[in-house]
C-alpha positions in Angstrom: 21.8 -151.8 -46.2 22.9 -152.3 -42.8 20.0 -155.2 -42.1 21.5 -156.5 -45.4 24.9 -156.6 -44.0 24.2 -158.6 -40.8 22.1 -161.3 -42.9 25.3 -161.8 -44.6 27.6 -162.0 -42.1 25.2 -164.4 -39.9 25.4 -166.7 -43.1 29.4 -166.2 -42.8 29.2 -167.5 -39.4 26.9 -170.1 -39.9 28.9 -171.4 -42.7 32.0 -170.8 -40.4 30.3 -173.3 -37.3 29.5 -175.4 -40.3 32.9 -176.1 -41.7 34.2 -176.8 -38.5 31.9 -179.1 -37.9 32.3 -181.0 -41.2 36.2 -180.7 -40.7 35.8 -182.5 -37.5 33.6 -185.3 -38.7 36.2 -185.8 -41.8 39.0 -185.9 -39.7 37.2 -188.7 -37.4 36.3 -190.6 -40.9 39.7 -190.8 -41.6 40.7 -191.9 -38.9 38.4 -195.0 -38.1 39.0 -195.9 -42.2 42.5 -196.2 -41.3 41.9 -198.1 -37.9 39.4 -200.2 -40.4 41.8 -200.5 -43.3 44.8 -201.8 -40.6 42.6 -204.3 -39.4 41.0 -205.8 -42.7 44.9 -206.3 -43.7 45.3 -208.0 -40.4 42.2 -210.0 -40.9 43.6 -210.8 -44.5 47.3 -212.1 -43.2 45.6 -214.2 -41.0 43.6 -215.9 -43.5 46.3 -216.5 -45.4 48.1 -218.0 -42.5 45.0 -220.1 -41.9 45.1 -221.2 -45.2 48.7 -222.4 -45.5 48.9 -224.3 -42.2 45.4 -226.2 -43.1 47.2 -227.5 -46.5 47.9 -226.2 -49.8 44.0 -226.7 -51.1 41.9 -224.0 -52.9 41.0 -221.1 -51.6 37.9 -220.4 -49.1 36.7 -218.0 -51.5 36.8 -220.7 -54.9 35.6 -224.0 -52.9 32.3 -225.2 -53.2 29.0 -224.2 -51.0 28.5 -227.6 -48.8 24.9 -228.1 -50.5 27.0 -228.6 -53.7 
């Protein structure tokens, strides 16, 4: 019983160590999606920006490959 007892409590601390360690690695996901997500809208304004100073004409994303 008491061999039992120490095999589950090194699985508790294992899993412990590992929850940690996932928590960590969440918390630095989150935070480079929202450095990522910041930037994409930046990268989006811009290219708006772009868009209306080079003249009202369609869209990057709906004009025609050049080998059109």
């Amino acid at each position: 019983m008491e061999e039992r007892l120490t095999k589950l409590e090194m699985k508790l601390a294992y899993a412990e160590e590992t929850i940690v360690t996932l928590n960590s690695v969440v918390t630095e996901q989150a935070k480079e999606i929202g450095l990522l997500t910041s930037r994409l809208e930046l990268l989006e304004k811009r290219l708006v920006d772009l868009s209306d100073e080079v003249g009202g004409g369609p869209a990057i994303a709906d004009r025609r490959p050049p080998h059109y």
